[in-house]
N, C-alpha and C positions, 0 to 999 in steps of 0.2 A: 520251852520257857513257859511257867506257869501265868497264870492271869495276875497279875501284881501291877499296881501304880510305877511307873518312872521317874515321875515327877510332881512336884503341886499342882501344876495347871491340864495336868493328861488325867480325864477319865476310867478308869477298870472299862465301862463298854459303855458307847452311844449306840443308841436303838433308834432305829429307823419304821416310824411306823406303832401307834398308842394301841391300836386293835389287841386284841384277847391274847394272841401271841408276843406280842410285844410289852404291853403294861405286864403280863404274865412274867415274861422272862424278868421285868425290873423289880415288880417286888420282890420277888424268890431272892436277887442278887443284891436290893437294899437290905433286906431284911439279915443278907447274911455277913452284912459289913461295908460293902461295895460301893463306890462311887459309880453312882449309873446316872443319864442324861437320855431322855427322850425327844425324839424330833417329828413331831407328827403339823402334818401339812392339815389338815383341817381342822377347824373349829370347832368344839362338842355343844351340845349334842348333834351327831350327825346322823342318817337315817342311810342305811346297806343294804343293796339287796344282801335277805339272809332270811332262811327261813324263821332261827329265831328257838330251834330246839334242840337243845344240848346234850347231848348224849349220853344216855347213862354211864357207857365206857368213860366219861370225862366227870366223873361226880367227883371223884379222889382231886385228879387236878384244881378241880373249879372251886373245891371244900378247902381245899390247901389254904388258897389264896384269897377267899371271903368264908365268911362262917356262917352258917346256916341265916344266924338273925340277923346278918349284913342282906343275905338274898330275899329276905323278908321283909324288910326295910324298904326296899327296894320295889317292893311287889311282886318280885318273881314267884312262878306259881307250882306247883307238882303237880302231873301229871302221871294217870296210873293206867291209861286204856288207848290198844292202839287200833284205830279205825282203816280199813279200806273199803274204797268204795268203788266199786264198777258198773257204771252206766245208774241202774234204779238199785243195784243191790248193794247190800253192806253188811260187812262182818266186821268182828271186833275179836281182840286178844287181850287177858291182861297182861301188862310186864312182867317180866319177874323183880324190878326194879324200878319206883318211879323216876321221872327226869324233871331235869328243871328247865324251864322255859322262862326267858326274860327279852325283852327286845334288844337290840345292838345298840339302841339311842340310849338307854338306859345301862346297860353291863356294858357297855366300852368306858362309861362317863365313870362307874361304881368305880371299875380294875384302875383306871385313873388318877381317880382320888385317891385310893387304896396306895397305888404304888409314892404318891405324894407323902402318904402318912408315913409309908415304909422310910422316906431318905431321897428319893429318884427326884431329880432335877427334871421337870418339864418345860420343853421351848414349841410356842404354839398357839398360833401356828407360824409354822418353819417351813420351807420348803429346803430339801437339799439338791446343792448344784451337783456338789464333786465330792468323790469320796477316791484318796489316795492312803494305798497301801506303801507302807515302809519297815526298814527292818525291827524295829521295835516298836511303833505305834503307827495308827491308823489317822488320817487326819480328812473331816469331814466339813466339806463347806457349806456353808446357806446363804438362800437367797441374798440375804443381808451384809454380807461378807464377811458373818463372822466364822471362823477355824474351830471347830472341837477337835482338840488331839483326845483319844485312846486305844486302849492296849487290844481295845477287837471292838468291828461294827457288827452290829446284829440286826439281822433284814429281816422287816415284819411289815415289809409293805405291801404286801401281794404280788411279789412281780421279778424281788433282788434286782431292779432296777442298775444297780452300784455295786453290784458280788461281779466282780471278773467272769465268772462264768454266764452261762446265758439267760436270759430272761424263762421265765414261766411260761408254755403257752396257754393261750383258751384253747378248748376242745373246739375242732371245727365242726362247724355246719348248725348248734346249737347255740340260744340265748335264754338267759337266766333274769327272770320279770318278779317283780312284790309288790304287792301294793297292801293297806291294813283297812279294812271294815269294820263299820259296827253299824252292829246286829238291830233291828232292834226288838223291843218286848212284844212277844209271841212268834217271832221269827226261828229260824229251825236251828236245832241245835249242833252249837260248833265246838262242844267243846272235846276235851281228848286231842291227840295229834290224829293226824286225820293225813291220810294219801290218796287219790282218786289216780285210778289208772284208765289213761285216756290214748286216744291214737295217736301218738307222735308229739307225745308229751308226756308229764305227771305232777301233780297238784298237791301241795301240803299247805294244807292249814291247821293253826295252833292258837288256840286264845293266851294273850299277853295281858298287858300291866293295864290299868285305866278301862279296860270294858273295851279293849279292840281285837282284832282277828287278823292276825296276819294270815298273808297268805303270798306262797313263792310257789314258783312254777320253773320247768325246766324245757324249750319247748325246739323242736326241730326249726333251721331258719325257714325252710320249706313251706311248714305251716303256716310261722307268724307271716309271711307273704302271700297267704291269702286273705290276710285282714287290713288289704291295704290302707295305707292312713298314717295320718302319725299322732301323738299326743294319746291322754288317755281312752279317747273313745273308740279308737283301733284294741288296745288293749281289753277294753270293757267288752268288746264284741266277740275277742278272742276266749276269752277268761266263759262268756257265758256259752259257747259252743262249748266250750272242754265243760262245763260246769252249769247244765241247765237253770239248775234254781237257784243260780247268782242275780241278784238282782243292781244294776249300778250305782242306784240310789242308797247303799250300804254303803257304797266308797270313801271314806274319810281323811285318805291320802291320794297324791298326784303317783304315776305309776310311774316306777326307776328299773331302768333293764341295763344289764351289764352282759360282757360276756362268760363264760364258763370255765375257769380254770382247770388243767389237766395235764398232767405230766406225773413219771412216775420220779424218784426224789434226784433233787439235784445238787450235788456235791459241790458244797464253796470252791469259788476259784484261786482262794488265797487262804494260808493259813489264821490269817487274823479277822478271816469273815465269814458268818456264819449265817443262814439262812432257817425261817422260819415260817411253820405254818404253810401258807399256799404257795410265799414264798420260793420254801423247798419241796414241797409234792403238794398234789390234790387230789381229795378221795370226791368221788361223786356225792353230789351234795344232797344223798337219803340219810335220812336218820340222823342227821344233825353232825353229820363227821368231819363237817368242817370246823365250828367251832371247837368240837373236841380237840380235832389232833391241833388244831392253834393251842389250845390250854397248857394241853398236854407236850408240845416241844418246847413253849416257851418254860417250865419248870422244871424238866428234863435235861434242858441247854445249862439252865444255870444251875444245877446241882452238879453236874460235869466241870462246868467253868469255878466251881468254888473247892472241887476237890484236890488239888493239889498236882494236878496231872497237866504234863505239857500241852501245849496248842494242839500240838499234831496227836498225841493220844486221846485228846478232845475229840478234834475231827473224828477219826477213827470210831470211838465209841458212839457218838453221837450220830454217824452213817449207818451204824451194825443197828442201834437202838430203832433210828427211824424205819430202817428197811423189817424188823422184825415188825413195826407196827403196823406197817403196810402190805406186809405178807399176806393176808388173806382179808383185810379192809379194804382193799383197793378193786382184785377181780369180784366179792361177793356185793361191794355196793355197786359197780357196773353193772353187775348178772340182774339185782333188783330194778334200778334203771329199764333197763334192755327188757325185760319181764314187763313193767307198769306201763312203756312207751306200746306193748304190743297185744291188741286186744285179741288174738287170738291166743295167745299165750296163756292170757289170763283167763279166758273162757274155759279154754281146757284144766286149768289150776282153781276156779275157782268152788269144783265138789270138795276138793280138801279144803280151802281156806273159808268155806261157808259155814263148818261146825266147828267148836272151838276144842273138841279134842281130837279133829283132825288138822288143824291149824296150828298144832301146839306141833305135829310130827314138820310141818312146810318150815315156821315161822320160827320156832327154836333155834334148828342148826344155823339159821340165817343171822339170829341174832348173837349166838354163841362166835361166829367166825369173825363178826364185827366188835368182838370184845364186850358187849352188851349186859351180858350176863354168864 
């Protein structure tokens, strides 16, 4: 059965979850006629751990669904130079493609409105209790007791919480920390995407919207348990070990740590539900691959969902699609990971990555496997 209304009061698809993946899949599917409803449990603006730089692989996606002078609007920035750093030394690359970077409090809030303008019904915040599956529509409860029926739910909460099949996990033994700085004038320069490879960790910072620096981190539990404590100043003692010349008194945010999602893609448990973003797989979170492939499934999903093609050859295509996307996105941002977390590694890689037409032979193929370029 194709994606088709049943009745006046049943939805085309509620989405579960307002994030990049989700407002994504709603405009694509308002825009294409669609009754679509969104159910997102927090408030906007809300602040993620994320690192906050989007992939050039995702510029198609992200271009789709705002137009250059929306991301402009916005303050999003372009970026054209990619930094590493290890210990005092530092090299640099240029792209072959710049990327855009914009904070999550800001680009979840735009895709939002965006999907508003499009048609998408927003409830929010919503928490969902229960979500049941039936032979012809999908019926989803909230806290409040109110029932959306439609024809498919679509998971964009991080977790498929509500897909029949099994939750998401986090990668064990690792935690995922951001906190945003600003700099101030005469202070060292942050701008470009920036990765420092550290022992048992790895550091990206990116300059955002307003004059701040994000910065996310990915870091063994091992580690963060030697900075015992809690609150930010365990954090700030960690952050300046992996990051000599962090100073705390740059910090302009409270520090948020999550865990690390990980799994390779995970096939809905029912025909009428469809999983998204981290949802349904997690690429390590180098080079901004998280928000891409959020982008990029949620308009993927709905351009399958509005072609005329039953549930189940939905499913189907939309499992072939994900797993080609993951094909060689998944082991080559592990391999980067594994590489920046190990200072000898990088010791021995860092004659090639120190000249930049030796770094074009390392950093190329790396970038071409992640769809980059």
């Amino acid at each position: 059965m194709p994606l088709c209304l049943a009745s006046d009061d049943q939805y085309d698809a509620a989405i579960i979850g307002a994030g990049p993946a989700g407002s994504g899949a709603a405009i694509a599917l308002a825009r294409a006629g669609k009754r679509v409803v969104i159910a997102e449990k927090a408030s906007f603006p809300r602040v993620k751990v994320c690192g906050e730089f989007i992939s050039p692989a995702a510029t198609p996606s992200l271009e789709r669904l705002l137009t250059a002078r929306q991301l402009r609007r916005a303050d999003a920035q372009r970026v054209h130079e990619l930094i590493i750093e290890f210990g005092e030394r530092r090299a640099s690359w240029a792209m072959p493609e710049p990327a855009w970077v914009l904070s999550r409090a800001t680009l979840d809030m735009v895709l939002l409105d965006e999907a508003r303008r499009a048609g998408a019904e927003v409830r929010q915040p919503a928490i969902v209790r229960d979500v049941e599956y039936g032979a012809d529509h999908a019926s989803v409860t909230l806290d409040d007791g109110a029932v959306i029926r439609a024809s498919v739910v679509l998971h964009a909460d991080g977790k498929g919480r509500f897909d029949p099949a099994r939750d998401t996990p986090n990668r064990p033994g690792v935690v995922g920390r951001k906190v945003q700085l600003r700099v101030p004038v005469g202070g060292p320069d942050l701008s470009g995407i920036r990765m420092r490879a550290c022992d048992g960790a790895y550091v990206g910072s990116v300059g955002v919207e307003c004059g701040l620096v994000t910065v996310a981190l990915v870091a063994r539990s091992s580690l963060v348990a030697k900075f015992k404590g809690a609150g930010d100043d365990a954090a700030d003692a960690m952050l300046a070990h992996l990051w000599p010349g962090y100073d705390p008194a740059w910090r302009e945010t409270a520090w948020l740590s999550c865990g690390v999602a990980g799994s390779r893609y995970i096939r809905s448990g029912h025909e009428r539900s469809f999983r998204l973003g981290n949802s349904a797989a997690a690429v390590e979170p180098v080079g901004g691959e998280g928000i891409g492939l959020a982008l990029w499934s949620g308009a993927t999903l709905a351009d399958l969902l509005v072609s005329g093609r039953s549930l189940g050859a939905v499913q189907s295509e939309f499992a072939r699609a994900y797993r080609r996307r993951l094909r060689w996105r998944r082991p080559a941002c592990r391999a980067a990971a594994w590489v920046l977390e190990k200072p000898r590694v990088m010791g021995a890689l860092w004659p090639l990555l120190s000249r930049e037409e030796r770094a074009e032979a390392v950093i190329a193929p790396w970038y071409a496997l992640t769809g980059k370029a």
